[in-house]
N, C-alpha and C positions, 0 to 999 in steps of 0.2 A: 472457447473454453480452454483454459490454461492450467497442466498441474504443475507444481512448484514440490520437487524435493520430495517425491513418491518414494524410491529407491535409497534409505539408508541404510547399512551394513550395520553401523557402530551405534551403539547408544553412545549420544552427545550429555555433556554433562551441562547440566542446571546453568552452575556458575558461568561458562564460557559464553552458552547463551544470552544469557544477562549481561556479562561483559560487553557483547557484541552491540547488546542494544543499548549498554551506555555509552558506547563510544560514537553512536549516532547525535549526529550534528543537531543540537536544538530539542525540542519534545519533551520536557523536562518534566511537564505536569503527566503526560502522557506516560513515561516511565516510569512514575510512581505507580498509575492506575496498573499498568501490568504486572507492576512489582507484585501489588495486594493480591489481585486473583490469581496467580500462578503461587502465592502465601495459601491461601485457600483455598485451591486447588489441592495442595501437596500432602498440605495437612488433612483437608479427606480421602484422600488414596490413603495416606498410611493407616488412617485409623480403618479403614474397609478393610483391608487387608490384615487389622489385628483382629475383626470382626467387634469395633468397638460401634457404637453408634456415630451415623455419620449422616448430617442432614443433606436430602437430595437439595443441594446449591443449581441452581443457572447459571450456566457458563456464556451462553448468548449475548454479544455485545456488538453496540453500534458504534461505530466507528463515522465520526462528524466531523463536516470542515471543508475549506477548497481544497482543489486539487491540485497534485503533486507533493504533500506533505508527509508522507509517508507512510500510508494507512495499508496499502496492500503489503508492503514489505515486513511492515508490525504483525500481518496477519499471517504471514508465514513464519515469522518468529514464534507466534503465539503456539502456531502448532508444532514445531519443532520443541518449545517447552513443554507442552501438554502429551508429549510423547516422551520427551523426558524424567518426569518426574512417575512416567506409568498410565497416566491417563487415558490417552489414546497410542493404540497400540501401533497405527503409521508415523500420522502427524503431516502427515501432506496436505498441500491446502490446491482447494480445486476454484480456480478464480473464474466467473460468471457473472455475464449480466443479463439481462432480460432477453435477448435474444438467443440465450441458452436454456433460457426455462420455458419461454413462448413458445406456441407454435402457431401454426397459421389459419388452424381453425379449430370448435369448442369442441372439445372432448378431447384432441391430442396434447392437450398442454399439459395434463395430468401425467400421460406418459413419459414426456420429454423430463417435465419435472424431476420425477422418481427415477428416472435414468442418471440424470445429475446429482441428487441427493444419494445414491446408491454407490456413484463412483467415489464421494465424500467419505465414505462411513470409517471410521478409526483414524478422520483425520477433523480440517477443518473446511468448512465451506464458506467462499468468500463473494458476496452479492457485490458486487459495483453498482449504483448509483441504484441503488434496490428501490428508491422511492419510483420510480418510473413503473414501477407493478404497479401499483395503485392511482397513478395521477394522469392516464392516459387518456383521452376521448373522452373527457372530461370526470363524470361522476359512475359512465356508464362504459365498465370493461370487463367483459364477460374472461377476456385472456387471461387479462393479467390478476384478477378474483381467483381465475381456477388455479393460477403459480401458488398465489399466497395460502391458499385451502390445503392445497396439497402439500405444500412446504409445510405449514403449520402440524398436518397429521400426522405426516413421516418426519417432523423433530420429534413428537410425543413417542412415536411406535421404538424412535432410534436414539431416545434421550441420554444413552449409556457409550453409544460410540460416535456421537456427534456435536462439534460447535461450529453453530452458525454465525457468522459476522456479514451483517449487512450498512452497508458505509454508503455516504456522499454526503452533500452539503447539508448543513446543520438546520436551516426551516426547513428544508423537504424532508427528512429524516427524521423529524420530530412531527413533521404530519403525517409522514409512513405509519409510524408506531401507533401514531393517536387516532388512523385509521380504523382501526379494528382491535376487538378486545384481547381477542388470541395473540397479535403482536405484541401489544404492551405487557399482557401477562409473562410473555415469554422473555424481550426484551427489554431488562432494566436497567443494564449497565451501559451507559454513555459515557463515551471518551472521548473530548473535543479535541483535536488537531489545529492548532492554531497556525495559519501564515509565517512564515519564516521573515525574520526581519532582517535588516540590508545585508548588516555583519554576518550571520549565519549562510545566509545565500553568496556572500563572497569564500566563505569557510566552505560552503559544498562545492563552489565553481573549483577551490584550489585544492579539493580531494580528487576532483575529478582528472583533473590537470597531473596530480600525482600519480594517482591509478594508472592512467597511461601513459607514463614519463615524457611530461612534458614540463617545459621550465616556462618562465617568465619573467622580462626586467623589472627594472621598481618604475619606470613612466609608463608602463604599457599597463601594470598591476594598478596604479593611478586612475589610467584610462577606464580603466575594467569597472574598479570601485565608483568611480562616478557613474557609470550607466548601471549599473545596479543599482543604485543609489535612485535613479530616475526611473527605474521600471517600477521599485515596491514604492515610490511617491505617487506613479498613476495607476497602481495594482488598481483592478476591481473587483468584483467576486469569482471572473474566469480566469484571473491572473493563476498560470500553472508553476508556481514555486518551483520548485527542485527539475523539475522538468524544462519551465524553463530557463533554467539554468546549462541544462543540462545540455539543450537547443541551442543556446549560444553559445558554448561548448564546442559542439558542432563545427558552427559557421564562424568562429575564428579559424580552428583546425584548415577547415577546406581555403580560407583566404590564405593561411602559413602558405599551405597546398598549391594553390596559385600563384603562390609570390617564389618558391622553391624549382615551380617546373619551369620557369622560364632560363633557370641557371644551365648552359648547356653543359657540365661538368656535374650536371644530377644523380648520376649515378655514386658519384664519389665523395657526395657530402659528408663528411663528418658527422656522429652521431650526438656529437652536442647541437650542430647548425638545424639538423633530422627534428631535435629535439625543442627548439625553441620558438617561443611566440614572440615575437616581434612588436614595438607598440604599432607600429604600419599595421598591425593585423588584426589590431583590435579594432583600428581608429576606421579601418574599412568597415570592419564588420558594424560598429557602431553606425556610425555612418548612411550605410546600406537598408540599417533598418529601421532611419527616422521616418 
């Protein structure tokens, strides 16, 4: 179990937030869909707090798609706006998957449950591959029924300091819901996360490369673009986007790393030489992991 951003000082403003998440590479349909419910969101705090009428909305939303495209990191934006705008009074998001809600036998899952949704509350709570509660040992899972029972009762009990976002790939996540009535009733906003295409996945490998100041020539940035080019032509549905990008990120790094140690004047490289990818270093790395 993972919290994200428990500990803020300062109220964050709206806009910067939103900034933040337009400047993310790709997602395009997806930051509209955030756009609207943090609209509708905002617009019911204020009128609650003029005590005008304000209809109880669902904030609970599924977050659909493969993996590595951004959906955990959306969810901790989600509640860092939803703290912003008043909503939720932390805005932390508590990221969980099934073996934070499980336990290892019937009657303790309830506990373990309510432990986790408890450390949630005034913020948001983020299921990873949430269909896995439900699609276990086939038709018959006493575990992962008592997660979902109990989640379901403690969102109703905590409907004022709590959003749940439960996320993974788009058929299981549509058979999670269409499991059971309490889920669908509760979760109706769907946000599909689409696969990142070549160009975008070269645009995150060169943010990445900047974050950590790193450079790169124009035959080595060549090299790069082509095996990117060849990963999302054989993606399949485990193909990890941004991740893996982010892995091969990595394993050039460490080839740089290998090509650098053997200089016995290592100590005193230069911080441009420190700094650069080499096409030798990609053409290994390519290489390496046909």
């Amino acid at each position: 179990m993972n919290t994200y951003g428990q500990a803020r000082d300062r109220r964050e403003s709206v806009d910067d937030i939103l900034a933040e998440i337009d400047r993310m590479i790709g997602l395009e349909t997806v930051k509209d869909e955030i756009r609207r419910v943090i609209a509708l969101a905002r617009v019911m705090v204020i009128r609650r707090e003029r005590d005008l009428p304000a209809a109880r909305t669902n904030l609970h939303m599924v977050f659909s798609g493969p993996p590595g495209t951004g959906k955990t990191v959306m969810a901790r934006k989600v509640g860092r706006l939803l703290r912003a705008i008043r909503l939720l009074k932390k805005g932390h998001c508590i990221e969980v998957d099934r073996s934070n809600l499980v336990a290892s036998y019937v009657g303790q899952t309830a506990t373990k449950t309510r432990e986790v949704v408890e450390s949630a509350l005034d913020g948001v709570l983020f299921i990873d591959e949430a269909y896995t509660l439900t699609n276990q040992q086939g038709s018959n899972d006493p575990f992962g029924q008592e997660a979902v029972d109990t989640l379901l009762r403690l969102m109703e009990n905590y409907r004022e300091r709590l959003v749940v976002i439960v996320a993974g790939y788009t058929n299981e996540m549509e058979g999670f819901v269409d499991s059971n009535p309490g889920l669908k009733s509760r979760f109706s906003r769907f946000i599909e996360f689409s696969s990142y295409n070549r160009d975008e996945l070269m645009k995150i490998f060169m943010a990445i490369m900047a974050e950590n100041k790193f450079t790169i020539g124009e035959q080595g940035a060549r090299v790069l673009a082509r095996h990117i080019a060849d990963l999302v032509r054989d993606a399949d549905d485990t193909f990890g986007n941004a991740r893996e990008v982010r892995s091969l990120f990595e394993r050039i790094v460490t080839s740089q790393a290998e090509r650098l140690s053997v200089d016995p004047d290592i100590d005193n490289l230069s911080d441009e030489v420190l700094q650069a990818i080499e096409e030798e270093d990609v053409r290994r790395t390519v290489e390496s992991h046909v």
